[in-house]
DSSP file (Angstrom, degrees, kcal/mol; ACC not computed):
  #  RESIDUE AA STRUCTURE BP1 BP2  ACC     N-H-->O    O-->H-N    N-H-->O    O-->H-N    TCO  KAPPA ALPHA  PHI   PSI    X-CA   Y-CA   Z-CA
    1    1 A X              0   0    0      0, 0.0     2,-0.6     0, 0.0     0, 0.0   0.000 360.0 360.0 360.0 138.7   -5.0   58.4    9.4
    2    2 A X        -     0   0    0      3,-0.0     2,-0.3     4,-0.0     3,-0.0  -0.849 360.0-179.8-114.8 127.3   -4.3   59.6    6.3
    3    3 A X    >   -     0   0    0     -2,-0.6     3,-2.1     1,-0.1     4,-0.3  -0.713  38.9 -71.4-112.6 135.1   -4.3   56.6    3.2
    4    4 A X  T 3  S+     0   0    0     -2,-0.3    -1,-0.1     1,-0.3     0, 0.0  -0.318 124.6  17.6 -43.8 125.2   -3.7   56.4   -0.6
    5    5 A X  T 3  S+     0   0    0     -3,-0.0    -1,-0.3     0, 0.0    -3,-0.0   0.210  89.8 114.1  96.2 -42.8   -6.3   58.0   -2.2
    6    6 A X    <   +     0   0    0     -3,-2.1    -2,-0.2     2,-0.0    -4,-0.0   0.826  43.3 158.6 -45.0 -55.0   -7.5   59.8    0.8
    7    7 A X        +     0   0    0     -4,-0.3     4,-0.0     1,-0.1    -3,-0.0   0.538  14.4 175.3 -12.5 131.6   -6.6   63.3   -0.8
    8    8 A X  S    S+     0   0    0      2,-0.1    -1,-0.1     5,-0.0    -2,-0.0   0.394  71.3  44.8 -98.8 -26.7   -8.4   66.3    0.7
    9    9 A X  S    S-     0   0    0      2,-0.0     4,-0.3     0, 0.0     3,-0.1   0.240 100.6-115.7-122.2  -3.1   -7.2   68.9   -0.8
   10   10 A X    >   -     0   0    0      1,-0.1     3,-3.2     2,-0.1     4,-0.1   0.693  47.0 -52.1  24.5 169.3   -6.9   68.3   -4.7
   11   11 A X  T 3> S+     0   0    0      1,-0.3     4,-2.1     2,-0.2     3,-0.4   0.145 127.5  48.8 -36.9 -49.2   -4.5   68.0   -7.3
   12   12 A X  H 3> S+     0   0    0      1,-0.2     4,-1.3     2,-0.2    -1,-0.3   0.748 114.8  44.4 -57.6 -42.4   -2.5   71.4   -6.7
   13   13 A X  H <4 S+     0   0    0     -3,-3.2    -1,-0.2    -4,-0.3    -2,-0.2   0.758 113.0  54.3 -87.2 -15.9   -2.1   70.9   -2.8
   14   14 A X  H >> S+     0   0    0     -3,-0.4     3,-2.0     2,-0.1     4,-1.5   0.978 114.8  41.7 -48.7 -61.4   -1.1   67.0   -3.5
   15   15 A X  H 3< S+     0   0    0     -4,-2.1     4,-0.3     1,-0.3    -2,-0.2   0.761 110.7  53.6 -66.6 -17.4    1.6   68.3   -5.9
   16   16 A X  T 3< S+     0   0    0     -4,-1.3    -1,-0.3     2,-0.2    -2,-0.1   0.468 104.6  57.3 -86.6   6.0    2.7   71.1   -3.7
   17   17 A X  T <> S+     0   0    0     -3,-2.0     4,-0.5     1,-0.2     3,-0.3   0.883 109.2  50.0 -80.0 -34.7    3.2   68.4   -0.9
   18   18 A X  T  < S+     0   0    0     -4,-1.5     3,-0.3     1,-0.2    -2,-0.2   0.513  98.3  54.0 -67.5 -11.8    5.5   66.8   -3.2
   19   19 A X  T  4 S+     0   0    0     -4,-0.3    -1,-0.2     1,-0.2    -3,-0.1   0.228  96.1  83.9-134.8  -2.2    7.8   69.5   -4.4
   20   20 A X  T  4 S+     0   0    0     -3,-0.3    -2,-0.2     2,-0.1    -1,-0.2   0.983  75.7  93.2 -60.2 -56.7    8.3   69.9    0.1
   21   21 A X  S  < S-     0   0    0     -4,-0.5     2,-0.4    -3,-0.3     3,-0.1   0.081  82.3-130.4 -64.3 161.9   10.8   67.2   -0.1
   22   22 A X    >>  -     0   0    0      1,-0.2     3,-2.2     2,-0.0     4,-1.0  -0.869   8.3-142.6-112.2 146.3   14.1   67.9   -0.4
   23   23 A X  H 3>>S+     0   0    0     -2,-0.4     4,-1.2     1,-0.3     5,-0.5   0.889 103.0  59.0 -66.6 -36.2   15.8   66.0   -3.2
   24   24 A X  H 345S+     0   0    0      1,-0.2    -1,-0.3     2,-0.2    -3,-0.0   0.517 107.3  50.1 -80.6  18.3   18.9   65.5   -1.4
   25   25 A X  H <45S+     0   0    0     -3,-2.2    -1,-0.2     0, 0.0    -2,-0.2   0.789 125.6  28.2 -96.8 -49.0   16.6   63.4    1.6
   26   26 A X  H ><5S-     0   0    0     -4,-1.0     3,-1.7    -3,-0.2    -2,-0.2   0.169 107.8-115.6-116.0   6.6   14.8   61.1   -1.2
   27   27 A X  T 3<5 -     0   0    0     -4,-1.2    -3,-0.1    -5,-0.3    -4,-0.1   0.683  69.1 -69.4  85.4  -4.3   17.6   60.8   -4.3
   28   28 A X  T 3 <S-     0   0    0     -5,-0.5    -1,-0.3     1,-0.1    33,-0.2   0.211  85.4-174.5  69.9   4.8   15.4   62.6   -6.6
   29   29 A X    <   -     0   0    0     -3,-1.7    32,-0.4    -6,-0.2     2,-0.2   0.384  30.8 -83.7 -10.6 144.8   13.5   59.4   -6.3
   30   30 A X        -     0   0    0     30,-0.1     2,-0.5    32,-0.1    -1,-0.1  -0.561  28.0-140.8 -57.2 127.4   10.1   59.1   -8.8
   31   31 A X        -     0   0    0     -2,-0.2    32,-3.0    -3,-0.1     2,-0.5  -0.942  21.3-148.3 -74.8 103.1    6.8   60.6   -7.5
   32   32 A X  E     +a   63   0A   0     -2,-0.5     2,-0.3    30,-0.1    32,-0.2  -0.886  24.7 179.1 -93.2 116.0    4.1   57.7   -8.7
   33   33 A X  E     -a   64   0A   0     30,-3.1    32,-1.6    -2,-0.5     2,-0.4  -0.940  15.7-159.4-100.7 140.8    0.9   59.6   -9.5
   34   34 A X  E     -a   65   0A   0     -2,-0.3     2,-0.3    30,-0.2    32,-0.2  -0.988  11.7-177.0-145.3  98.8   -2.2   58.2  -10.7
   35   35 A X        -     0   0    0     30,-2.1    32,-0.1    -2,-0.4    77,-0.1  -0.682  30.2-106.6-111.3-174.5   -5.1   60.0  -12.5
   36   36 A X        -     0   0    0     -2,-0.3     4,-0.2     1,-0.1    -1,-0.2  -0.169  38.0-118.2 -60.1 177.3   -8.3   59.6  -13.9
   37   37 A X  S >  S+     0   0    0      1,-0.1     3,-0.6     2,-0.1     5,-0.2   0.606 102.7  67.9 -92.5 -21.0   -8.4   59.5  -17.3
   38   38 A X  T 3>>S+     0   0    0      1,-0.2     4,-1.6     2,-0.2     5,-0.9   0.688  86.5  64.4 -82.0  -2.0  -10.5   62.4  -17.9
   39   39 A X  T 345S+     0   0    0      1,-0.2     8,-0.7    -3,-0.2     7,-0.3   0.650 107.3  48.3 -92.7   8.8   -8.1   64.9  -16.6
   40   40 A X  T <45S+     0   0    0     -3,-0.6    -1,-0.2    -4,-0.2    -2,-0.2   0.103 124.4  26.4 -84.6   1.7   -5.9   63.7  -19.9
   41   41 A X  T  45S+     0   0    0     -3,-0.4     3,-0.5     3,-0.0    -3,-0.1   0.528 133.7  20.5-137.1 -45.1   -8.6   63.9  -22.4
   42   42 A X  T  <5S+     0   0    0     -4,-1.6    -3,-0.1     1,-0.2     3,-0.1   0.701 133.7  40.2-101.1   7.7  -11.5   66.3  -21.7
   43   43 A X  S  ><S+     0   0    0     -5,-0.9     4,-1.7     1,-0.1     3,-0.3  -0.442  77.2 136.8-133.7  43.8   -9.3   68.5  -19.1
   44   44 A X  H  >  +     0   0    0     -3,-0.5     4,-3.7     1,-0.2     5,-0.1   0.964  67.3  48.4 -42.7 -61.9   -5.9   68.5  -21.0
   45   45 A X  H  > S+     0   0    0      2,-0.2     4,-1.1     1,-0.2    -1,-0.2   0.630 116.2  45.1 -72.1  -5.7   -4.8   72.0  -20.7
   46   46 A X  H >> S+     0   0    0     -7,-0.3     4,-5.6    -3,-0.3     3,-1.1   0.910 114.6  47.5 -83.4 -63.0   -5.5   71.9  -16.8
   47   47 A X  H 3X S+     0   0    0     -4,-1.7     4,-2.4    -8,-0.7    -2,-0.2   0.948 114.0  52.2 -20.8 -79.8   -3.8   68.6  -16.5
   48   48 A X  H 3X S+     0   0    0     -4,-3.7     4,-1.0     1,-0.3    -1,-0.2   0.833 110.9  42.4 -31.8 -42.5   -0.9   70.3  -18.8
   49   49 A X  H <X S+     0   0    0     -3,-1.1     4,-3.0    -4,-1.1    -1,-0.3   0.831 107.5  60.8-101.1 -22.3   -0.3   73.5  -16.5
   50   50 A X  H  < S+     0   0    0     -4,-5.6    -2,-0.2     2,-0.2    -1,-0.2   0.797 112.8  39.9 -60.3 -14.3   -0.5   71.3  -13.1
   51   51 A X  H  X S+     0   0    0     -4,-2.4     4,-1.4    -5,-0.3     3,-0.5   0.750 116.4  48.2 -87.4 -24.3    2.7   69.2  -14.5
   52   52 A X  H  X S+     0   0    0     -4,-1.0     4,-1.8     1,-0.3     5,-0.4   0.978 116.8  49.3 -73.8 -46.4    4.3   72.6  -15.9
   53   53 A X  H  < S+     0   0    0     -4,-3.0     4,-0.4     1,-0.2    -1,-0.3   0.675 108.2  44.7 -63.7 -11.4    3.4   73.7  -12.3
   54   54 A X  H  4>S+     0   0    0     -3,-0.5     5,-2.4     2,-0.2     4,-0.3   0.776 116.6  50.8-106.8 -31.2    5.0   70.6  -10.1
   55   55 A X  H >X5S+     0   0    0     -4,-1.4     3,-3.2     3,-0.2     4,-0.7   0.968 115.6  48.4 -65.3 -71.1    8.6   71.0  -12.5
   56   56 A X  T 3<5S+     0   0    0     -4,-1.8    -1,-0.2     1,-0.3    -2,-0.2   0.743 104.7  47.5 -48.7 -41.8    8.4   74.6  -11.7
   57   57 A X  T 345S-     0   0    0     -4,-0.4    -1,-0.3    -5,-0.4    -2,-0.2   0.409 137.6 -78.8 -95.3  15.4    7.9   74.8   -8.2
   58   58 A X  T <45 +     0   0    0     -3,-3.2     2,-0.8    -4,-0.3    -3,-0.2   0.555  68.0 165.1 110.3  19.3   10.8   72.3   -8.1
   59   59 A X     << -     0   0    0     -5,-2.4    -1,-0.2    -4,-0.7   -40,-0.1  -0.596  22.6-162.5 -77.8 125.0    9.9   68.8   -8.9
   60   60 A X        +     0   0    0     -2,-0.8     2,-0.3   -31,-0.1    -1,-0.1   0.888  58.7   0.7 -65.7 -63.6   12.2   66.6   -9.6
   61   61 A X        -     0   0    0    -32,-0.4     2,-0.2   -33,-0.2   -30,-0.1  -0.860  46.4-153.6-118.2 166.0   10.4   63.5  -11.4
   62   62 A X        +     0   0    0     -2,-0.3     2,-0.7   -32,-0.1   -30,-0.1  -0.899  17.6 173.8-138.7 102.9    7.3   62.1  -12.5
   63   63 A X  E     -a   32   0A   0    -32,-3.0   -30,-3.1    -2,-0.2     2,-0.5  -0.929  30.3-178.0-104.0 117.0    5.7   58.4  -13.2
   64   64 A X  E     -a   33   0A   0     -2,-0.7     2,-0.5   -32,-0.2   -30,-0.2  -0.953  11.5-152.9-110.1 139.2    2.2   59.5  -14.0
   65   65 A X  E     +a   34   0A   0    -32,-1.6   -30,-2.1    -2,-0.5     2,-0.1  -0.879  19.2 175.0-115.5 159.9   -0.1   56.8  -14.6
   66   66 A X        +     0   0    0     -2,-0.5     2,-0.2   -32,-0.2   -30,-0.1  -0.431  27.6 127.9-151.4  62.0   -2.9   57.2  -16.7
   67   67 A X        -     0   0    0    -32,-0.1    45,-0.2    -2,-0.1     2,-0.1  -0.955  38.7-146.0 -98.4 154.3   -4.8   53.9  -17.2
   68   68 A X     >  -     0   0    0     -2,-0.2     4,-1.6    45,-0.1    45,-0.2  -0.210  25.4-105.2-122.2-168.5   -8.4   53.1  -16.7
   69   69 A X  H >> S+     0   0    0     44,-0.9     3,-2.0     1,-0.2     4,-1.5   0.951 113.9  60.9 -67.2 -62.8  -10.7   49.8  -15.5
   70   70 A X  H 3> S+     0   0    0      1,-0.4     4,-1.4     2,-0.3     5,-0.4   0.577 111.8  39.6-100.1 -54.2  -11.9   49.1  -19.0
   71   71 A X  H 3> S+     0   0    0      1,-0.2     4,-1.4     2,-0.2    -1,-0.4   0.824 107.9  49.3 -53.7 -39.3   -8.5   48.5  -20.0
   72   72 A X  H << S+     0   0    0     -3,-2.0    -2,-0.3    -4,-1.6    -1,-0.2   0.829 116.5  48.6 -79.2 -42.0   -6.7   46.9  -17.7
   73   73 A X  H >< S+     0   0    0     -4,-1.5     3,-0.5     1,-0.2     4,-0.3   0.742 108.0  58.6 -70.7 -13.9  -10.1   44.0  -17.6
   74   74 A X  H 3X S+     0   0    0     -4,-1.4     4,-4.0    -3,-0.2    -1,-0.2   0.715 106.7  48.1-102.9 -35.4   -9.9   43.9  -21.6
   75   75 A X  T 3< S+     0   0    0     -4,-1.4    -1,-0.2    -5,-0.4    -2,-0.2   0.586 105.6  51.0 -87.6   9.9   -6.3   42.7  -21.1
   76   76 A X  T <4 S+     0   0    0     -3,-0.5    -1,-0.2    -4,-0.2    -2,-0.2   0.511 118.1  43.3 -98.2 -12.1   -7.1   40.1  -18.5
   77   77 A X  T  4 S+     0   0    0     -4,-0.3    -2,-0.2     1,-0.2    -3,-0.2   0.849 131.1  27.8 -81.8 -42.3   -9.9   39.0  -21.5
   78   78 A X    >X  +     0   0    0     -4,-4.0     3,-2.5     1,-0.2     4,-0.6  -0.188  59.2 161.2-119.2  47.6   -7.1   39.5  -24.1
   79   79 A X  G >4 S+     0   0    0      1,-0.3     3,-3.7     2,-0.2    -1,-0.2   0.661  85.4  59.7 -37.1 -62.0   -3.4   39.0  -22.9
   80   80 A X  G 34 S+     0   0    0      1,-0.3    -1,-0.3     2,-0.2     3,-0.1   0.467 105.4  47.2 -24.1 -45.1   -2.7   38.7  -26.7
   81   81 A X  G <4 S+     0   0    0     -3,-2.5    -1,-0.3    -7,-0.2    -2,-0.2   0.673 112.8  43.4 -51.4 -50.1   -4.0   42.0  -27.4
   82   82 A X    X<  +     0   0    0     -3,-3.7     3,-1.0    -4,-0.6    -2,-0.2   0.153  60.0 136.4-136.6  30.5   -2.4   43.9  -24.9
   83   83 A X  T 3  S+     0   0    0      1,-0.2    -1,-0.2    -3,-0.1    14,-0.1   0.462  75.4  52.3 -16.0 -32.8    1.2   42.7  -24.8
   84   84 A X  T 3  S+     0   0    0     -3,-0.2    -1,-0.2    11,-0.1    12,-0.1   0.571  76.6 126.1-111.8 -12.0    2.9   46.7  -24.5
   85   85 A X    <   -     0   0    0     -3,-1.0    11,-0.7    10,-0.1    12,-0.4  -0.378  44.5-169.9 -44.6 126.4    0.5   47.5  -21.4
   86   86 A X  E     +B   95   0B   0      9,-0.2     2,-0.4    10,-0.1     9,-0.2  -0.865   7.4 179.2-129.5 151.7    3.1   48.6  -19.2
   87   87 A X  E     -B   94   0B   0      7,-1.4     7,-1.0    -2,-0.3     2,-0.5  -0.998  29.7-111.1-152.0 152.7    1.9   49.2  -14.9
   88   88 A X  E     +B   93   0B   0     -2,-0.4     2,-0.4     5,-0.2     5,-0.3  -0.792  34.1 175.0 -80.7 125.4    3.6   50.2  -11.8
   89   89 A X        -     0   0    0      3,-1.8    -2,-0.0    -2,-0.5    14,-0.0  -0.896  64.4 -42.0-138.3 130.7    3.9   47.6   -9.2
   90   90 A X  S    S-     0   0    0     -2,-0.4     3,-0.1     1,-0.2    -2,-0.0   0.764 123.8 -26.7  12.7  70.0    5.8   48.4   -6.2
   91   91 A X  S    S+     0   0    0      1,-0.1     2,-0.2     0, 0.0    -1,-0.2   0.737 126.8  54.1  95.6  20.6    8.7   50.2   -7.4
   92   92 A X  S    S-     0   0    0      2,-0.0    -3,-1.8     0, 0.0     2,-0.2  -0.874  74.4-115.5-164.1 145.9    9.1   48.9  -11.0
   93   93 A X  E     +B   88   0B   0     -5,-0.3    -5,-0.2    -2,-0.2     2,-0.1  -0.489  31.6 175.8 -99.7-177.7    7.0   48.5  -14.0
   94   94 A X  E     -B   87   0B   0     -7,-1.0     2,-1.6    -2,-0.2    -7,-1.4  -0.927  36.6 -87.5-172.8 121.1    6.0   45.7  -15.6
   95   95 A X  E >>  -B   86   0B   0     -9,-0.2     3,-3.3     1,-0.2     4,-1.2  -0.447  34.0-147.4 -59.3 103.5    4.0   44.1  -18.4
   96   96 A X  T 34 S+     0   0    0     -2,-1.6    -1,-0.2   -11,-0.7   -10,-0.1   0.439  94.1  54.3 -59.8   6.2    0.7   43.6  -17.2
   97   97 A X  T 34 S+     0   0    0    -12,-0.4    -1,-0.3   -14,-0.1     7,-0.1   0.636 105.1  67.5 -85.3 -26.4   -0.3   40.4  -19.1
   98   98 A X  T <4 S+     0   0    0     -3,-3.3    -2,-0.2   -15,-0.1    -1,-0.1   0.853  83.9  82.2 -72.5 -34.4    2.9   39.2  -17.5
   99   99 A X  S  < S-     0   0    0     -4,-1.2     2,-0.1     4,-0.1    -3,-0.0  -0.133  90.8 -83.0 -76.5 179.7    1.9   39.2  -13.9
  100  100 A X     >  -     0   0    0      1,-0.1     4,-1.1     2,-0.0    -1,-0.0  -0.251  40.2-110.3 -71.0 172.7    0.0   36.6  -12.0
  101  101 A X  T  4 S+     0   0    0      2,-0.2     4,-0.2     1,-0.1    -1,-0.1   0.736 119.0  54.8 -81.8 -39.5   -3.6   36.6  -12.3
  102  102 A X  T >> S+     0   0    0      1,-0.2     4,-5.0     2,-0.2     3,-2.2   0.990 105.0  52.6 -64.2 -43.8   -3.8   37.8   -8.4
  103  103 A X  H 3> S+     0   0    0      1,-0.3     4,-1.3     2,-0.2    -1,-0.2   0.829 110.3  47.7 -75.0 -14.2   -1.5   40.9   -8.9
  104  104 A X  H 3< S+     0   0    0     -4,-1.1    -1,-0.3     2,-0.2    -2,-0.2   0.128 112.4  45.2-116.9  48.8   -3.5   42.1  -11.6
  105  105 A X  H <> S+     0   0    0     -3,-2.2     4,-2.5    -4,-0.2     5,-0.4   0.436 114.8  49.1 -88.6 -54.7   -7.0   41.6   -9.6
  106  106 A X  H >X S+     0   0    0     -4,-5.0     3,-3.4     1,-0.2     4,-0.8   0.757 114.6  47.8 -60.8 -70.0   -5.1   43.4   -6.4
  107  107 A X  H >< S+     0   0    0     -4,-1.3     3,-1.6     1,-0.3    -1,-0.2   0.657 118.1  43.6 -14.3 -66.6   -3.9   46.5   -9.8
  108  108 A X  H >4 S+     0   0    0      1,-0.3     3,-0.7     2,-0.2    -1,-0.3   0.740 110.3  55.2 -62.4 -13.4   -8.0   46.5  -10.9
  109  109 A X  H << S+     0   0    0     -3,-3.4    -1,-0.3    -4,-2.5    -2,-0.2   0.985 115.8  35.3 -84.1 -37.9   -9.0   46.7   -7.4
  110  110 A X  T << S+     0   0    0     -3,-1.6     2,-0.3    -4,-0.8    -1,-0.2   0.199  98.6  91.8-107.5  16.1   -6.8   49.9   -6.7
  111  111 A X  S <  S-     0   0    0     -3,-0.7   -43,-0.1    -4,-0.1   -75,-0.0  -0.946  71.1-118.0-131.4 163.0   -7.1   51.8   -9.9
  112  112 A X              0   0    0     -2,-0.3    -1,-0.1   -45,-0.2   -77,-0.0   0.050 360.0 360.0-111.9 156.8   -9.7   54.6  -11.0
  113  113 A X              0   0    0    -45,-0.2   -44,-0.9   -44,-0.1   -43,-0.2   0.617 360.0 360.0 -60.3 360.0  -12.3   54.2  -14.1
């Protein structure tokens, strides 16, 4: 059974799974991706040419997230702080001081350092 997270194949055969669908099945509908944070800071230019690669090979959209633990627990320390933190949860963003205290444990549980 194959799970969120589960990826087998890395980043290039995820995005060429995506770019399979055909827009007129899904609406052009948002692809929510989630990476670490290091392939935005010390692996930019790779990061850079796998999004120039999923637009190219026909992807339609992109919600990439790109937040880490450290934050997301510093705003459960500091709401006050960290007002413009914006997260996906199931099909919408959201300020993440704004949710309940449960939905952002279940967020920390499911997101990457």
């Amino acid at each position: 059974m194959r799970t969120s997270g589960a990826d087998r194949s890395g980043t290039t055969a995820f995005l060429r799974s995506l770019v399979k669908l055909a827009p007129g099945i899904h609406a052009g509908a948002v692809q929510n991706m989630k990476f670490g944070r290091e392939l935005f800071a010390s692996r930019r230019a790779e990061t850079e040419a796998l999004v120039a690669t999923y637009f190219a090979l026909g992807g339609a959209q992109a919600m990439i997230t790109v937040v880490g633990r450290d934050e997301l627990e510093a705003a459960m320390r500091e709401p006050e702080r960290w007002g413009q933190l914006m997260v996906r949860v199931g099909g919408f963003s959201a300020r993440f001081v704004e949710l309940s205290p449960a939905v952002q444990r279940e967020i920390l549980a499911r997101t990457l350092n």
